[in-house]
C-alpha positions as CSV (number, residue, x, y, z in Angstrom):
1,X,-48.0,10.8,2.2
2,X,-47.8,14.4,3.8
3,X,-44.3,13.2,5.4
4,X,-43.2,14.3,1.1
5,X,-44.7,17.7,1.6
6,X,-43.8,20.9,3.1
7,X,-46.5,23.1,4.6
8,X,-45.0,25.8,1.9
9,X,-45.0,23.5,-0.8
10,X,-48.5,21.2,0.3
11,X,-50.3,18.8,-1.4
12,X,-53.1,20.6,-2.8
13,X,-55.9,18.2,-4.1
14,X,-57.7,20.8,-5.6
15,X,-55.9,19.4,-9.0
16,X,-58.9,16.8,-9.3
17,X,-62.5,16.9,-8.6
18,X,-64.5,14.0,-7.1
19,X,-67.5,12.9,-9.1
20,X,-69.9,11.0,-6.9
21,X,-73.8,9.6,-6.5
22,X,-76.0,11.6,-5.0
23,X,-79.0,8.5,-4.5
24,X,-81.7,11.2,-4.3
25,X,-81.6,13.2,-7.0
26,X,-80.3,9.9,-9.1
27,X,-77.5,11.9,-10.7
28,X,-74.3,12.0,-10.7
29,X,-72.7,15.4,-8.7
30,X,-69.4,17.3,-9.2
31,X,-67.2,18.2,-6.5
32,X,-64.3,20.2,-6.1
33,X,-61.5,19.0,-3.7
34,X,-60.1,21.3,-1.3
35,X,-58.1,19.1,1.4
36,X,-54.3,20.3,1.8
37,X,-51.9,18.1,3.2
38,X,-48.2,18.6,4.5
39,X,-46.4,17.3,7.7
40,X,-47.3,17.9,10.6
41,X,-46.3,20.9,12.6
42,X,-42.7,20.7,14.0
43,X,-42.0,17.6,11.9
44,X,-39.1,17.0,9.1
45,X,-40.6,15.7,5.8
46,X,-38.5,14.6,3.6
47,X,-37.8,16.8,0.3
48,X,-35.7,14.9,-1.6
49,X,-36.1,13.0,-5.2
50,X,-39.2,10.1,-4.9
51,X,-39.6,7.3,-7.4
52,X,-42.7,4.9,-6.5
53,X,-42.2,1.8,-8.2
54,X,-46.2,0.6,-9.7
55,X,-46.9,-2.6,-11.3
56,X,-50.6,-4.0,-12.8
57,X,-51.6,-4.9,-9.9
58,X,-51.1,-1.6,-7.7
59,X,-55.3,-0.8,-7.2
60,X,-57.2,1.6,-5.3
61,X,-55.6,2.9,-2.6
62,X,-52.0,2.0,-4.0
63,X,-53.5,4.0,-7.5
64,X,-54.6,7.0,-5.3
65,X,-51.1,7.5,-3.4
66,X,-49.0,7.1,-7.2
67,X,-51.6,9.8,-8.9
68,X,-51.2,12.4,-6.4
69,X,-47.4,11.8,-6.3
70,X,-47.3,12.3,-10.0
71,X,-50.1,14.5,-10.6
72,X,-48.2,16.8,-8.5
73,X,-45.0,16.6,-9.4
74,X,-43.8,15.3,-6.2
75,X,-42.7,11.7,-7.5
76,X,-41.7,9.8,-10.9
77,X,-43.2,6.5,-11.2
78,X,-41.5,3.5,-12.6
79,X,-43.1,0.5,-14.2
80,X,-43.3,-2.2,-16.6
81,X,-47.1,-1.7,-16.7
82,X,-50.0,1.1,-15.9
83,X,-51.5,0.2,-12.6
84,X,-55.0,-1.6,-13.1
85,X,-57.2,1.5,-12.8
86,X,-59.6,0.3,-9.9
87,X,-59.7,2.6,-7.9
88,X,-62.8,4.4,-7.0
89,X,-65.5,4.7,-4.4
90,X,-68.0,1.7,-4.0
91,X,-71.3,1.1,-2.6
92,X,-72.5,-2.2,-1.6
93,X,-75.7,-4.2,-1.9
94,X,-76.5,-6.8,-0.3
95,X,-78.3,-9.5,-2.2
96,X,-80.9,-11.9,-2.2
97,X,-79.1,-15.4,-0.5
98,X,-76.1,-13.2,1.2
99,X,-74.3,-12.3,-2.1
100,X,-73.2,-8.7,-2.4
101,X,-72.7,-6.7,-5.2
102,X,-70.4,-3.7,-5.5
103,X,-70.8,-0.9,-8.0
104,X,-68.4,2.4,-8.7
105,X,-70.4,5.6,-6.8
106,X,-67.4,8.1,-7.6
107,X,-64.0,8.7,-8.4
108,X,-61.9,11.9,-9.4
109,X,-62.0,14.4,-12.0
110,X,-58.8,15.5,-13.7
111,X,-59.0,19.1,-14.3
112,X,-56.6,19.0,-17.0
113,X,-58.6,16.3,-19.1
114,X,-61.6,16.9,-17.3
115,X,-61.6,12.6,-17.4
116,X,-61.0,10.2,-14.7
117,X,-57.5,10.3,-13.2
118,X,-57.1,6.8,-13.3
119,X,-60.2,5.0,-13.3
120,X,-60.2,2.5,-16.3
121,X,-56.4,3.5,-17.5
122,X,-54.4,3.4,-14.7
123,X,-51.4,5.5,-13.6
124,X,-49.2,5.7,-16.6
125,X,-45.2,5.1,-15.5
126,X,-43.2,8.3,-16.3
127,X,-40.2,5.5,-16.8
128,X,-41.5,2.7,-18.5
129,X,-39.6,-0.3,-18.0
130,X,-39.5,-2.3,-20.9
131,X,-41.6,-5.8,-21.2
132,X,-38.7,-8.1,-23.0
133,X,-36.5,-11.1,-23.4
134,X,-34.1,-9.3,-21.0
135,X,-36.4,-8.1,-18.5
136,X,-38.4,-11.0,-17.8
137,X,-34.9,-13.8,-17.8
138,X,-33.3,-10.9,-15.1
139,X,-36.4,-11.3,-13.2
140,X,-36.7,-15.4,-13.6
141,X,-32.7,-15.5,-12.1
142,X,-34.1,-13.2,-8.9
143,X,-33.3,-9.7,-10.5
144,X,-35.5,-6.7,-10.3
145,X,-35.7,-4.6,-13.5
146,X,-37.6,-2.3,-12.4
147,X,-35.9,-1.6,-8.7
148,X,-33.1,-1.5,-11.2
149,X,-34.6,1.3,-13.6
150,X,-35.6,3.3,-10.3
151,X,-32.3,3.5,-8.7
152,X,-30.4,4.7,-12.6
153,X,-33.1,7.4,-12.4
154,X,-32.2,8.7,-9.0
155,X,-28.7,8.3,-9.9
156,X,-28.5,10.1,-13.5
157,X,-30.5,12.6,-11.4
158,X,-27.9,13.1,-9.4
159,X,-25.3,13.5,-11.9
160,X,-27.8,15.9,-13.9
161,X,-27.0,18.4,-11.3
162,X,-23.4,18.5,-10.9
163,X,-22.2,22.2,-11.3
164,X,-19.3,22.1,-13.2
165,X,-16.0,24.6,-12.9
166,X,-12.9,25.7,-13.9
167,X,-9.8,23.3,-12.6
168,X,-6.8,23.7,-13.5
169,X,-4.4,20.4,-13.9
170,X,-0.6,19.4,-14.0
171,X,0.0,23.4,-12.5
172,X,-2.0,25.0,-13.8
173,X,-0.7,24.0,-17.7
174,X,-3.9,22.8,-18.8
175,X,-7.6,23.5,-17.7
176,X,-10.9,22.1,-17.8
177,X,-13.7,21.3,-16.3
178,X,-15.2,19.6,-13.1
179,X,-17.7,18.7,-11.0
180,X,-17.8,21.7,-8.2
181,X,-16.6,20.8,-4.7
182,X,-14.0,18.3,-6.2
183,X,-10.7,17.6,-4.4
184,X,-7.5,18.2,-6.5
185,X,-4.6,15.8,-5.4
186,X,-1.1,17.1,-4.0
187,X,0.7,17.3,-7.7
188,X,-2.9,18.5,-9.3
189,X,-3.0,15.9,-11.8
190,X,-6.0,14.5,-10.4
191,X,-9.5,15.5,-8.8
192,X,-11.8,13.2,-6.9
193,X,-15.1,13.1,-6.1
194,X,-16.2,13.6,-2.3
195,X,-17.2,10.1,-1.5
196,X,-14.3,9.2,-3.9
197,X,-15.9,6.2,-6.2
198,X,-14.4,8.9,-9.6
199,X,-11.7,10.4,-10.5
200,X,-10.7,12.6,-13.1
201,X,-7.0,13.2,-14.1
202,X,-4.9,14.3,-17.2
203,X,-1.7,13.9,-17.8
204,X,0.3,14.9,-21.1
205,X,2.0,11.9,-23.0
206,X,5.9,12.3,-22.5
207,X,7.0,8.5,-22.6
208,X,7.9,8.3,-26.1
209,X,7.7,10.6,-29.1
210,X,4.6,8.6,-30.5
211,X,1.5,11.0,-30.8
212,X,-0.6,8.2,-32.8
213,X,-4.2,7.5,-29.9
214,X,-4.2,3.7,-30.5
215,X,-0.3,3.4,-30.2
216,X,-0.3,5.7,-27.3
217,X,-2.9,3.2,-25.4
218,X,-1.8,0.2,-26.3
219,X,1.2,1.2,-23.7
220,X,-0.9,3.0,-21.3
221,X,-3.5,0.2,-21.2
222,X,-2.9,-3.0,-23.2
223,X,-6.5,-4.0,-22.4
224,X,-7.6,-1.2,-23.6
225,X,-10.9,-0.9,-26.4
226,X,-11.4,1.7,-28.9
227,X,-14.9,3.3,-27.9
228,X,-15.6,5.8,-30.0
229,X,-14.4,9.5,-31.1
230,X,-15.7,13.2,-29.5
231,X,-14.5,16.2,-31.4
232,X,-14.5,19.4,-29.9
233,X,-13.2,22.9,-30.3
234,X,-9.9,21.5,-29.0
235,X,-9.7,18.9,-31.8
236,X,-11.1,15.0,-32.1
237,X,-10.8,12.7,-28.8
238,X,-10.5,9.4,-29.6
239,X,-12.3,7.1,-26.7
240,X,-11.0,4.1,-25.1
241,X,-12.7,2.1,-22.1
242,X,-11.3,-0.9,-20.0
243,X,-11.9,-2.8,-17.0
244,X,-10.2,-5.2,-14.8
245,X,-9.6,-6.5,-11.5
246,X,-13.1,-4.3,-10.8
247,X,-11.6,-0.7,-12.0
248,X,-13.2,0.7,-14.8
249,X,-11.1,3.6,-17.0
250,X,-12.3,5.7,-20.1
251,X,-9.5,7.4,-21.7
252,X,-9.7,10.5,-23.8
253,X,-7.0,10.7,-26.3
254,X,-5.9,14.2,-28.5
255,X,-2.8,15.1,-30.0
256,X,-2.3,18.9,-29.6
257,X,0.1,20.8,-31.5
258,X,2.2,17.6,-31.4
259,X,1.6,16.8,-27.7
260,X,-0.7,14.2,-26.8
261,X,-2.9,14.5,-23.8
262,X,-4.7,12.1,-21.8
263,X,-8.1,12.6,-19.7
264,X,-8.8,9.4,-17.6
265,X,-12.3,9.0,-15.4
266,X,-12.0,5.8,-13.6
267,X,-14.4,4.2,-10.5
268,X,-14.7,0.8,-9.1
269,X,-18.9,0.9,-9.6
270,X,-19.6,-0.8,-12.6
271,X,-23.4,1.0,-12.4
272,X,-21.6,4.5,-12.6
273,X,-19.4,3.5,-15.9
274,X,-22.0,4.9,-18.2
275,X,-22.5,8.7,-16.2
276,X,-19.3,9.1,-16.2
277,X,-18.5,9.1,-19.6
278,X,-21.7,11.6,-20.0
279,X,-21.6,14.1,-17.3
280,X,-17.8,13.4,-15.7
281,X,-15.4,12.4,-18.8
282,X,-17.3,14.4,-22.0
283,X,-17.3,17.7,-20.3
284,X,-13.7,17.4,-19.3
285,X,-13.2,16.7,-23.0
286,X,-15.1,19.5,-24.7
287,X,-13.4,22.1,-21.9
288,X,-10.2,21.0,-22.1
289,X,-7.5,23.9,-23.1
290,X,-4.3,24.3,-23.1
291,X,-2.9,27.6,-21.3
292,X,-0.5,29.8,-22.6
């Protein structure tokens, strides 16, 4: 676990105090933690997002590693369930006819709660997956909601942190907004994303006099589906989405001072469809201007 931890940003377990048996005085004591931990000396750890995925029956050690991830702020954990809140130290007796018997002789003290981190309760998910109909049938045909529900968390992550900028589009006769580092292409009508699974382009509606949104579609896309409506201080968007052959579109549709305008975000990864709209498509919508 130190490999997560830089020695300027350590794990400091001084968040928690351990709350063992002293035999001789018959009492419990109070502890204070004071172990640091970060990689080794001229190592690489790596500093990037963590998700642990938990389940009920992540115990013990498994509960220790997801509490000090989390306690910390070093990880998000994802579950359907709290772990089972077992962990603790033991101490064994050994019984008449062989038999032993185990019984807790510590575990931690949060200092926020000033109760057991986990003992009895578990390590609560962040992200709770949900326990349903869904869930369990995606898991009976060999699917993993909760794998699933870790990876949209990295990604939205991800798309939480775009920085978004000024573009201009079409030569400069409309500008919006998008992601920074964006490629524009050669006529500026378009920009993509550096990996290239989205782009964003607008183009202004010149085929026919029509300025109606749904009549406009139905010749740019005859597949198309009416999604929805945005308004911003450039007027109301009408929203439209389709897919096929594995490309997925979402239109944004506005009639400005009699000229229509269309903003189109399209990828071929069905998991992105629904950031895109949010943090690709929406921006572009409510930044949108026409330039004088």
């Amino acid at each position: 676990m130190s490999y997560l931890y830089s020695e300027e940003n350590p794990l400091n377990l001084s968040i928690a105090d351990s709350y063992r048996y002293n035999a001789l005085t018959e009492e419990f004591v109070r502890e204070p933690k004071t172990t640091v931990l970060s990689a080794p000396p001229a190592t690489q750890p790596y500093l990037g997002d963590v998700v642990v995925l938990v389940d009920q029956h992540c115990v013990s050690a498994c509960e220790f590693m997801s509490y000090w991830l989390q306690a910390s702020g070093r990880a998000t954990i994802v579950g359907q369930y709290s772990t089972e809140g077992g962990g603790g130290n033991t101490n064994a007796v050994t019984m008449p006819g062989g038999f032993m018997f185990n019984y807790t002789a510590g575990t931690d003290i949060d200092l926020k709660t000033d109760l057991p981190t986990f003992q009895a309760v578990g390590v609560v998910p962040d992200v709770r997956v949900p326990v349903n109909e869904e869930t369990e049938r995606r898991k009976l045909e060999g699917g993993d909601p909760v794998l699933d529900a870790g990876i949209e968390y990295l990604r939205r992550l991800a798309f939480e942190r775009l920085g978004h900028e000024p573009a201009p589009f079409a030569n400069g006769a409309v500008t919006t907004t998008v992601p920074a580092g964006w490629q524009s292409n050669a006529d500026g009508t378009a920009y993509r994303s550096p990996d290239n699974p989205i782009t964003l382009s607008i183009t202004a509606w010149t085929d026919s006099d029509e300025t109606d949104p749904d009549a406009i579609m139905v010749a740019v896309d005859p597949e198309v589906e009416k999604a929805g409506e945005l308004v911003t201080n450039s007027g109301a968007w009408t929203i439209y989405g389709s897919d096929a052959n594995d490309i997925y579109n979402i239109y944004g549709v506005n009639d400005i001072d009699g000229q229509p305008y269309i903003i189109t975000t399209t990828t071929t990864d069905e998991r992105l469809v629904t950031l895109m709209a949010e943090f690709i498509l929406a921006p572009a919508l409510r930044d949108f201007s026409v330039n004088e």
